[in-house]
N, CA, C and O atoms as a DFTB+ gen file, in Angstrom:
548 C
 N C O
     1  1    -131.746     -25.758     -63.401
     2  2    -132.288     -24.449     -63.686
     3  2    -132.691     -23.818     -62.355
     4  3    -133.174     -24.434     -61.405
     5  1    -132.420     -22.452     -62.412
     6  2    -132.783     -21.905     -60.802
     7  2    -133.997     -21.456     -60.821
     8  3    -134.348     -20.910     -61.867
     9  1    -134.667     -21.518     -60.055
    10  2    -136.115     -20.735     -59.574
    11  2    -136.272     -19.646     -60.416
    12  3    -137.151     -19.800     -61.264
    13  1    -135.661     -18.558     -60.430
    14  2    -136.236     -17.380     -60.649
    15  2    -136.152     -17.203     -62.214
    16  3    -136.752     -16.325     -62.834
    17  1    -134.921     -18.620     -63.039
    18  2    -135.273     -18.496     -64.330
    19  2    -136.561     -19.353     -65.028
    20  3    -137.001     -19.123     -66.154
    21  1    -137.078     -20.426     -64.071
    22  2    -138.209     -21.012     -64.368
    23  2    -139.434     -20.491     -64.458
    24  3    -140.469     -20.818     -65.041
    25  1    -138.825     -18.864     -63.168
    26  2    -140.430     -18.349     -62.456
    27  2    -140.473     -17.217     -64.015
    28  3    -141.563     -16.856     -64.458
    29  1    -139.420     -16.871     -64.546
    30  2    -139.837     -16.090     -65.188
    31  2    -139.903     -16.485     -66.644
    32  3    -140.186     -15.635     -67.487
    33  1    -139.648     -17.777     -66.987
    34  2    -139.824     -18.515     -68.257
    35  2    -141.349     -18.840     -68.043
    36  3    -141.999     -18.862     -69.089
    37  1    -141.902     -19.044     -67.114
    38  2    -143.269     -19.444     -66.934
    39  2    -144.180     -18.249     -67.084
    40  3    -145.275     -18.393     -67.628
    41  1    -143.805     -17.142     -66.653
    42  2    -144.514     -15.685     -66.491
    43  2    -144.192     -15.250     -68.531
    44  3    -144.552     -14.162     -68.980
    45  1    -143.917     -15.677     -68.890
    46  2    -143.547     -15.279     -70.523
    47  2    -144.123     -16.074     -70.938
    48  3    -144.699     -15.752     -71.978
    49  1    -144.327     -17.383     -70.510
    50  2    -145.527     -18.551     -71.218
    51  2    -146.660     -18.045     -71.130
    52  3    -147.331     -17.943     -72.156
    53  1    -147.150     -17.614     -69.932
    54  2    -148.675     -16.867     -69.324
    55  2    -149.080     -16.158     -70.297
    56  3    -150.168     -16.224     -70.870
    57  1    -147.812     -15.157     -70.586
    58  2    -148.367     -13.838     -71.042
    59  2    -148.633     -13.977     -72.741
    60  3    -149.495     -13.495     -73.475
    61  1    -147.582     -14.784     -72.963
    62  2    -148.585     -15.157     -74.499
    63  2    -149.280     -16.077     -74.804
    64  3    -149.311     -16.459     -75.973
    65  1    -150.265     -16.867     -73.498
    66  2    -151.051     -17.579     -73.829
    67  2    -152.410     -16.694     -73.248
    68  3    -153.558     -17.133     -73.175
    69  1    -151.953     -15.350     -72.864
    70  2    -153.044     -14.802     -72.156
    71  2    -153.371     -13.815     -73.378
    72  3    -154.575     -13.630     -73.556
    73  1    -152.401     -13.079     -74.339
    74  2    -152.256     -12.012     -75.163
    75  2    -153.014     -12.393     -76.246
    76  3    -154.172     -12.138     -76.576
    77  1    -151.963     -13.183     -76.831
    78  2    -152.098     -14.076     -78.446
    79  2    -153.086     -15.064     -78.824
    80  3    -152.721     -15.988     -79.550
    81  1    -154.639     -14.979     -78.319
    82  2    -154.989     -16.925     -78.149
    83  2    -155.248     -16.840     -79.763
    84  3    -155.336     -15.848     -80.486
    85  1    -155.339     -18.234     -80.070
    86  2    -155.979     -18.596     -81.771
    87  2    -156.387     -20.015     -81.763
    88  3    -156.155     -20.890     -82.598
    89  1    -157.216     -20.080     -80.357
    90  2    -157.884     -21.787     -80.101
    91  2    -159.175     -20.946     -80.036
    92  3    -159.354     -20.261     -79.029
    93  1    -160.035     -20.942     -80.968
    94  2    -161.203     -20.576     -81.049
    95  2    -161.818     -22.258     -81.343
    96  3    -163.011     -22.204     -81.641
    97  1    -161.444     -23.244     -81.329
    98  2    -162.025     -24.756     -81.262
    99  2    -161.807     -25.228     -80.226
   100  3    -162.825     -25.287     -79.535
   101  1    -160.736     -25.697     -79.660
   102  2    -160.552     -26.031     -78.155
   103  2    -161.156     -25.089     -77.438
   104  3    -162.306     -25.216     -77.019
   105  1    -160.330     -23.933     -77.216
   106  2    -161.088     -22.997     -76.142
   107  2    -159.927     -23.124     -75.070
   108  3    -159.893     -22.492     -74.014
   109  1    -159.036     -23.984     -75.478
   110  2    -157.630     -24.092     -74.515
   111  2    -156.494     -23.421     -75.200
   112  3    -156.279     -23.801     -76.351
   113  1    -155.620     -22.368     -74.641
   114  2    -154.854     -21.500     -74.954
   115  2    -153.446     -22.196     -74.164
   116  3    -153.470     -22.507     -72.973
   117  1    -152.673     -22.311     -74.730
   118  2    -151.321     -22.683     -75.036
   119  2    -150.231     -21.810     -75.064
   120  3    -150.178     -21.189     -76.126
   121  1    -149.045     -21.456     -74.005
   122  2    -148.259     -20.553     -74.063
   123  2    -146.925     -21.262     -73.779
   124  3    -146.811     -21.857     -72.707
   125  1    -145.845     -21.246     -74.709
   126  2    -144.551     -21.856     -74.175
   127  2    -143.726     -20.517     -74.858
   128  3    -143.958     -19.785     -75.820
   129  1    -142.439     -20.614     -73.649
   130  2    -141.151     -20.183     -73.428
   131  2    -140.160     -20.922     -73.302
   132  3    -140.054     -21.692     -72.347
   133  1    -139.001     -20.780     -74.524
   134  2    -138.285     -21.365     -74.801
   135  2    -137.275     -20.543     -74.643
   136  3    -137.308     -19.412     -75.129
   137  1    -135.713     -21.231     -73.586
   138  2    -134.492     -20.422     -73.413
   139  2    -133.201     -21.401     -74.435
   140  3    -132.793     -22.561     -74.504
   141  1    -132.973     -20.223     -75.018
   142  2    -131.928     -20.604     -75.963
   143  2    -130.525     -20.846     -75.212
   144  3    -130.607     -20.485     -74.038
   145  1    -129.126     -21.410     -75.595
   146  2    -128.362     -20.900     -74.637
   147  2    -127.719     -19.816     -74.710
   148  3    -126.640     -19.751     -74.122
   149  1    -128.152     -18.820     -75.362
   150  2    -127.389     -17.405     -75.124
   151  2    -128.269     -16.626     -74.229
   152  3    -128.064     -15.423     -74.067
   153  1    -129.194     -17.217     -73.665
   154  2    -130.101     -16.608     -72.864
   155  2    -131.531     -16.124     -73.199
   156  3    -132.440     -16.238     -72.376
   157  1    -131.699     -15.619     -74.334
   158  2    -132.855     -15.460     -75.265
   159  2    -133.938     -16.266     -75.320
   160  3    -134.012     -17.478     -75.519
   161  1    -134.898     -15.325     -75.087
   162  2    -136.255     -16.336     -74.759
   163  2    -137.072     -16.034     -75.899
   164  3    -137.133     -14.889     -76.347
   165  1    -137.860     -17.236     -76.516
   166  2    -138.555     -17.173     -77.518
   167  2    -140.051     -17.514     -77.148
   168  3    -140.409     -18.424     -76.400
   169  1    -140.849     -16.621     -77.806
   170  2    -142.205     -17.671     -77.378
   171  2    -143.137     -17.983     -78.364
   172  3    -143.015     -17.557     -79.513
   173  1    -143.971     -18.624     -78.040
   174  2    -144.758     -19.460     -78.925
   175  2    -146.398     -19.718     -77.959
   176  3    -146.583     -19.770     -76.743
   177  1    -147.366     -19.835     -79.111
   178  2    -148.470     -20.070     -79.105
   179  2    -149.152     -21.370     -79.964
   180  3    -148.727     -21.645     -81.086
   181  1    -149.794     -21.820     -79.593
   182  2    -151.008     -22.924     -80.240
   183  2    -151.392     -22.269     -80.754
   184  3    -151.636     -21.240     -80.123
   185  1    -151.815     -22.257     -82.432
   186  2    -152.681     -21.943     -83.330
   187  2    -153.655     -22.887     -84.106
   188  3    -153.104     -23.502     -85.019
   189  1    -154.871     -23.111     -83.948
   190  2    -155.785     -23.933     -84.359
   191  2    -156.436     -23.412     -85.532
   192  3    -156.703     -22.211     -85.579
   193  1    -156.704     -24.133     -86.423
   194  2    -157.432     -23.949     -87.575
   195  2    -158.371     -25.030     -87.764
   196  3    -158.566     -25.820     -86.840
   197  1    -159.128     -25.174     -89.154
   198  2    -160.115     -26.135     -89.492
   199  2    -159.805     -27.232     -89.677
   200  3    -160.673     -28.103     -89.735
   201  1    -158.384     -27.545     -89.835
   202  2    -157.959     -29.142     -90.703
   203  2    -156.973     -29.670     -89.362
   204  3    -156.959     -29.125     -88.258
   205  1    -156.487     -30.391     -89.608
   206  2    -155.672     -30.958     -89.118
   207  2    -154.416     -30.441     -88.826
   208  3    -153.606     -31.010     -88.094
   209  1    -154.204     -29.200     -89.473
   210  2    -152.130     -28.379     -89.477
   211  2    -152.600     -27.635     -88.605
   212  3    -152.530     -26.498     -89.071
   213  1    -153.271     -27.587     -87.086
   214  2    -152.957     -26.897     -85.990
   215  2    -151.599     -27.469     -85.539
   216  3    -151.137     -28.601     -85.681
   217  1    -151.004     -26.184     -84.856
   218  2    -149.586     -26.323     -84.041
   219  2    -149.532     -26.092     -83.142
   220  3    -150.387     -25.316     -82.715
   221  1    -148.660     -26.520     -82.378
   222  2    -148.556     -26.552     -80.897
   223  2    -147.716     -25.033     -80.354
   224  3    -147.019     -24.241     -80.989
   225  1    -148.060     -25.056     -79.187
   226  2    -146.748     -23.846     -78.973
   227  2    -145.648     -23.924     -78.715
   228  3    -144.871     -22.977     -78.834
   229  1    -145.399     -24.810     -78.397
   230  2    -143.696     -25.381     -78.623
   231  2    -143.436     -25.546     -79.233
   232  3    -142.246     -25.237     -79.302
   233  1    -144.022     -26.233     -80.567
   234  2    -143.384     -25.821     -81.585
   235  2    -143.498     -24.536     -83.004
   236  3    -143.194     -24.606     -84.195
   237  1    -144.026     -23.541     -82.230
   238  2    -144.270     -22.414     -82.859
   239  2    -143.137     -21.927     -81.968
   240  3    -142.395     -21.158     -82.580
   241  1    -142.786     -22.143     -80.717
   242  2    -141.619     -21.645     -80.215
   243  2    -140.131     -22.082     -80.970
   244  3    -139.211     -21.277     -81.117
   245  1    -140.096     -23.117     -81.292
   246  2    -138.797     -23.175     -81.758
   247  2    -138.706     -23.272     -83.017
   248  3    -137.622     -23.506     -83.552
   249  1    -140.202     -23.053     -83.929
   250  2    -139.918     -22.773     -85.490
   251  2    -139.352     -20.754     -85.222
   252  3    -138.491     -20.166     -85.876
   253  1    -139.972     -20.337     -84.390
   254  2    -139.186     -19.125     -83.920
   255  2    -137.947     -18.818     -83.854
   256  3    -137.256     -18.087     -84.563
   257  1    -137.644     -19.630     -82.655
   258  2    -136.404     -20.118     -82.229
   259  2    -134.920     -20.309     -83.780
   260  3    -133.901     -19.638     -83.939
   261  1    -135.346     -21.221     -84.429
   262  2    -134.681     -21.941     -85.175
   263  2    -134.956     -21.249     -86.327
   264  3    -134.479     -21.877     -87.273
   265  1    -135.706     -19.876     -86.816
   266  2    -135.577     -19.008     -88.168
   267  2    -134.772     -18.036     -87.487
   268  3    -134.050     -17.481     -88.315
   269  1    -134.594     -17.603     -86.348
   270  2    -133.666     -16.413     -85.782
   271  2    -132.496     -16.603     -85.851
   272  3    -131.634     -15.732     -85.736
   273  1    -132.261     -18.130     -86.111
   274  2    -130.589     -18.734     -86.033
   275  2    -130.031     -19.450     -84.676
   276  3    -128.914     -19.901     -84.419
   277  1    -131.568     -19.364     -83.687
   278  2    -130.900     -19.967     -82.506
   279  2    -130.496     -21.728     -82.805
   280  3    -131.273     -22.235     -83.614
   281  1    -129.529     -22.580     -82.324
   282  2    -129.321     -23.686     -82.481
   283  2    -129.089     -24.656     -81.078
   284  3    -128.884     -25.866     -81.175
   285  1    -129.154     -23.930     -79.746
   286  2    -128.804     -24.347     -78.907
   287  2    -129.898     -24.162     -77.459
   288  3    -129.925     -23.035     -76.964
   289  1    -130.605     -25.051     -76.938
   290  2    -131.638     -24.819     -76.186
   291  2    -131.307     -25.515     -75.164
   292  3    -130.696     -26.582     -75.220
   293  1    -131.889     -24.661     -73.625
   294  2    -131.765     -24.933     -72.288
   295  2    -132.888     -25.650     -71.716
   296  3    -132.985     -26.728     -71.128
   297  1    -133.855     -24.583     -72.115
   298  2    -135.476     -25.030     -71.431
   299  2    -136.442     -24.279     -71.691
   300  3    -136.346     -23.081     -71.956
   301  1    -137.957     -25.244     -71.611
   302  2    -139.184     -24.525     -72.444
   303  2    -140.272     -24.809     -71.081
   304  3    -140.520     -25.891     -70.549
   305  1    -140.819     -23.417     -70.728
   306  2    -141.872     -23.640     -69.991
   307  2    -143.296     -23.910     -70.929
   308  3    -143.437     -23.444     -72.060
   309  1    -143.947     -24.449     -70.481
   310  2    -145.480     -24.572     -71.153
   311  2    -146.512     -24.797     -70.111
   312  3    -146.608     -25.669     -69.247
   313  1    -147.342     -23.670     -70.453
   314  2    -148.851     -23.490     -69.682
   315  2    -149.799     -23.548     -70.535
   316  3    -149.717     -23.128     -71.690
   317  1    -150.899     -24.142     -69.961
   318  2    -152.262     -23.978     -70.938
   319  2    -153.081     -23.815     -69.611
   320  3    -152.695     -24.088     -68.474
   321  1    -154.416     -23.262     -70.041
   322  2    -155.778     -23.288     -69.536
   323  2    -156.863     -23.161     -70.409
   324  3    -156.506     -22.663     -71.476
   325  1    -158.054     -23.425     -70.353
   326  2    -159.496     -22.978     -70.665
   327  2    -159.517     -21.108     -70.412
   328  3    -159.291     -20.505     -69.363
   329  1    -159.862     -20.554     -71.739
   330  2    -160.086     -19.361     -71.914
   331  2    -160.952     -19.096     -70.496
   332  3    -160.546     -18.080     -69.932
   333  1    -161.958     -19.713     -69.847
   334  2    -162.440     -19.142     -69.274
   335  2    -162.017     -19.217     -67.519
   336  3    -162.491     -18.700     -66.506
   337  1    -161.031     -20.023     -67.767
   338  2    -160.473     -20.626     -66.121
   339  2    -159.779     -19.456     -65.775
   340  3    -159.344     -18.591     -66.535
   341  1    -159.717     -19.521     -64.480
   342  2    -158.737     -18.482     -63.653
   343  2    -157.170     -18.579     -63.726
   344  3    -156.340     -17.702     -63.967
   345  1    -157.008     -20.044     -63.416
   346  2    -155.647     -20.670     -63.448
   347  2    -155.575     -21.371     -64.283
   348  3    -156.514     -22.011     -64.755
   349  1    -153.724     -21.408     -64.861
   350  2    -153.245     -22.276     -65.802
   351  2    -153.113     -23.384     -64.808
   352  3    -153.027     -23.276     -63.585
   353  1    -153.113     -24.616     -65.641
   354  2    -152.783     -26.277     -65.627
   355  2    -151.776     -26.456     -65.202
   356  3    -150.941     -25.616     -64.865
   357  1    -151.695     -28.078     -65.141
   358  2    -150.127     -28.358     -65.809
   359  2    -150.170     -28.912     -66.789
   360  3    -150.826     -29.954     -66.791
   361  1    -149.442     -28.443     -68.165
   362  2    -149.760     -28.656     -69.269
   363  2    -148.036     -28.993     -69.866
   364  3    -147.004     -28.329     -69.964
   365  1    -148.586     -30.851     -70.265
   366  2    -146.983     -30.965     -70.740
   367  2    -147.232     -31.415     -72.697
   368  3    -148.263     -31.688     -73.312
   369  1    -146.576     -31.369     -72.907
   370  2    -146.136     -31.572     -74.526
   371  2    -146.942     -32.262     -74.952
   372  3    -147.407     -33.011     -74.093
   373  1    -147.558     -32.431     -76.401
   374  2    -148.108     -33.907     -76.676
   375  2    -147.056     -34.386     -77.154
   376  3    -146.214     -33.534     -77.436
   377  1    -146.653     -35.930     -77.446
   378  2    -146.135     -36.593     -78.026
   379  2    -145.406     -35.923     -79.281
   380  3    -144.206     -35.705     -79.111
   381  1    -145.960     -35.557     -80.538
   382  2    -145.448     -35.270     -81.812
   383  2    -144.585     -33.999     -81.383
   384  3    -143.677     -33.759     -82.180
   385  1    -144.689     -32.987     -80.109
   386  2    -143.861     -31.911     -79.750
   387  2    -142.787     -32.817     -79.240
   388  3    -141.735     -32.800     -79.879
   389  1    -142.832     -33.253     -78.666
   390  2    -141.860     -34.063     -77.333
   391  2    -140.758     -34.961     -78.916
   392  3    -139.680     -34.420     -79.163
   393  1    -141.012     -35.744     -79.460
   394  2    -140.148     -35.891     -80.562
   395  2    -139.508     -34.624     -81.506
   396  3    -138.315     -34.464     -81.766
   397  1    -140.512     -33.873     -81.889
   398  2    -139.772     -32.369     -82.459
   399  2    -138.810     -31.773     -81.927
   400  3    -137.902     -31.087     -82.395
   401  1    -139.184     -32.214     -80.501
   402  2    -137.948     -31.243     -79.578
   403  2    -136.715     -31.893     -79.246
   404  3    -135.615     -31.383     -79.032
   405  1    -137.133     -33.341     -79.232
   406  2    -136.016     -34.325     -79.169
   407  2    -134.736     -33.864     -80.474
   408  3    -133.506     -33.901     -80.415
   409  1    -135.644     -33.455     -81.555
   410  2    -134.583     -33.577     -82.825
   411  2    -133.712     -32.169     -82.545
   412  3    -132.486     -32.075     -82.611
   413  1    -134.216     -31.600     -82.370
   414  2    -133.543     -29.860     -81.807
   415  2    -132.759     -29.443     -80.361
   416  3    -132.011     -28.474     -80.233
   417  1    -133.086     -30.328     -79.403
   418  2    -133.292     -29.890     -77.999
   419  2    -131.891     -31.107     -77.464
   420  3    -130.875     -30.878     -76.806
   421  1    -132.258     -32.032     -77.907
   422  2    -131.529     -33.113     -77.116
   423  2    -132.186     -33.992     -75.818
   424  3    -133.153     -33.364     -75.386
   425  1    -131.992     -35.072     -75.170
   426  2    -132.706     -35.153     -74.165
   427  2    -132.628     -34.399     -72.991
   428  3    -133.466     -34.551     -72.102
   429  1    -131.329     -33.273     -72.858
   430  2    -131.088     -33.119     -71.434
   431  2    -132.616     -31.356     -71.162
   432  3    -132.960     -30.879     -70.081
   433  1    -132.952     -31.052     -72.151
   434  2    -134.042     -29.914     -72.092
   435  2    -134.964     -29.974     -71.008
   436  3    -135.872     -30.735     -70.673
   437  1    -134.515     -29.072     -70.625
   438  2    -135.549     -28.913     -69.297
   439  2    -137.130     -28.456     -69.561
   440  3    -137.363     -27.341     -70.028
   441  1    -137.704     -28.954     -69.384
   442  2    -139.561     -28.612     -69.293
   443  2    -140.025     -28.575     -68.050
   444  3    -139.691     -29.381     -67.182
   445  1    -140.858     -27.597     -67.883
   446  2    -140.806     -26.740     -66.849
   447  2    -142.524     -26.477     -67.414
   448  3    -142.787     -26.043     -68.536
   449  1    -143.793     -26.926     -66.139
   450  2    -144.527     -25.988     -66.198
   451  2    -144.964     -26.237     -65.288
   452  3    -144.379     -27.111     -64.648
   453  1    -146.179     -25.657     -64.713
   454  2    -147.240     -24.915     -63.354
   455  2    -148.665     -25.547     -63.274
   456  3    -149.331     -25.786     -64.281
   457  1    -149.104     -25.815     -61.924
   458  2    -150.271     -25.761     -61.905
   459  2    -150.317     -24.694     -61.146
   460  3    -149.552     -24.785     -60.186
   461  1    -150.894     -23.751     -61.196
   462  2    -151.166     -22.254     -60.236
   463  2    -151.977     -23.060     -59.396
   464  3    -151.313     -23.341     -58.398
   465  1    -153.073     -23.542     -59.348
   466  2    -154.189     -23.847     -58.424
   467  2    -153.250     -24.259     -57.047
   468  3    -153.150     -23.680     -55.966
   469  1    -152.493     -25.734     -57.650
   470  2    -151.582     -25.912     -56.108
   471  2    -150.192     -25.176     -56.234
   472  3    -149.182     -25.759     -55.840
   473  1    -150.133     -24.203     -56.647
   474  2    -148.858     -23.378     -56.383
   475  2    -147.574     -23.877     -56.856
   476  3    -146.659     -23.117     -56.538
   477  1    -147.137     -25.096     -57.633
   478  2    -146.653     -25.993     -57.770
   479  2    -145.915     -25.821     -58.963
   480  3    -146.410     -25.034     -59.769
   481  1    -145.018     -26.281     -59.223
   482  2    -144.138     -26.308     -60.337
   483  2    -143.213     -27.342     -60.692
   484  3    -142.295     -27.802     -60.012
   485  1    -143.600     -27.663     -61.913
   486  2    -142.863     -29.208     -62.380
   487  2    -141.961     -29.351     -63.543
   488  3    -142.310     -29.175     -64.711
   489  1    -140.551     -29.743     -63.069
   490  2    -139.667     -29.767     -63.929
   491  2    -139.371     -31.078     -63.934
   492  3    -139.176     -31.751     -62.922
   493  1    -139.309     -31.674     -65.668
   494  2    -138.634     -33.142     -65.822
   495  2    -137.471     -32.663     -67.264
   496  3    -137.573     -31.668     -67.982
   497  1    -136.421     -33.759     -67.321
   498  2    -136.180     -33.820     -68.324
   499  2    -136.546     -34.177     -69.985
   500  3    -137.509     -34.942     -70.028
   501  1    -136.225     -33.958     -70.822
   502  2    -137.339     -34.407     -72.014
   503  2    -137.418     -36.003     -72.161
   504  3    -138.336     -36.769     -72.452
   505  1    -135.448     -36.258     -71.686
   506  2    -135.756     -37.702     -71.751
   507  2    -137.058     -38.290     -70.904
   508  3    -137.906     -39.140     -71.177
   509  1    -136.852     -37.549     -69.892
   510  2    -138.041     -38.314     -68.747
   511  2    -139.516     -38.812     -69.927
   512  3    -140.129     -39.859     -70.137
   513  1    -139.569     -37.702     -70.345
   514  2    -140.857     -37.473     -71.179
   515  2    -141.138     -38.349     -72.436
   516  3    -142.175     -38.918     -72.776
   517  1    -139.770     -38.286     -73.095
   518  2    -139.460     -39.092     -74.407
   519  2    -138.734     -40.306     -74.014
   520  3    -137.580     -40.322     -74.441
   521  1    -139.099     -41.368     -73.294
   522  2    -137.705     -41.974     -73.075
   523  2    -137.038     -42.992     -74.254
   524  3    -135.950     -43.561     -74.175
   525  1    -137.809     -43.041     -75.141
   526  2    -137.527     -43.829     -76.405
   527  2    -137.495     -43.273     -77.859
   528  3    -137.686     -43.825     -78.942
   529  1    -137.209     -42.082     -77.539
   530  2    -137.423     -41.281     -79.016
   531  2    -137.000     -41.699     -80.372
   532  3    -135.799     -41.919     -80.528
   533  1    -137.666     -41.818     -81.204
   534  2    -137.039     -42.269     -82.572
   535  2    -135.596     -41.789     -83.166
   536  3    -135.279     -40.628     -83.423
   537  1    -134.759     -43.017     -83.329
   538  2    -133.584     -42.139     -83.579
   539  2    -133.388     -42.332     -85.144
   540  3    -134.082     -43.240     -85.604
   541  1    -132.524     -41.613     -86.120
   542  2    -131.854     -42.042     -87.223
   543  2    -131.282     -42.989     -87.274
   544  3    -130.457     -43.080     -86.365
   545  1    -131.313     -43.809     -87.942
   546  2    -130.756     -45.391     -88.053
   547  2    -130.219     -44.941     -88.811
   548  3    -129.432     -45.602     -89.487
């Protein structure tokens, strides 16, 4: 993936984790950008509620993603911070995303996110992330 599509998959994570928040329990806001391969970027937010069916933003990105008809994915940036911090993290998947995405994504999906503080930007593959993902037997 080249620079300037990471820099701006990351700048679309920002902006709807800066726009949209709905972590009124954490207090940590969640923004992922997801590139389809026709180029189309989808995004997604963390939404928290009282019980346990909070969602992640990755996968509010590709329940997006995947009602529009997209079927084919490149790469998902994801940023989080504290509502009240200056700078986003580096904020990677939890586990139950990182398998979701496995089933949709494949291992070769690029994840892509930022710590602003050190200027820094980190791309692994999902396998990197998942390296044992549950398969269909």
């Amino acid at each position: 993936m080249d620079t300037k599509t990471s820099e701006n998959l990351l700048e679309q994570a920002k902006a709807a984790a800066k726009t949209n928040t709905c972590c009124s329990y954490s207090n940590f806001t969640v923004g992922a950008a997801l590139l389809d391969s026709n180029g189309k970027v989808h995004v997604g937010i963390n939404i928290e509620n009282h019980g346990i069916q909070s969602i992640c933003a990755e996968r509010t990105a590709f329940v997006g993603a995947l009602t529009t008809g997209a079927k084919s994915f490149r790469a998902i940036a994801v940023v989080g911070k504290k509502l009240d911090a200056k700078c986003f993290s580096r904020t990677l998947p939890c586990g139950y995303c990182r398998q979701f995405m496995s089933e949709y994504a494949g291992p070769d999906l690029e994840v892509i996110t930022q710590d602003e503080a050190d200027n820094k930007i980190y791309t692994n593959k999902l396998s990197e992330l998942l390296p044992n993902a549950f398969l269909d037997f």
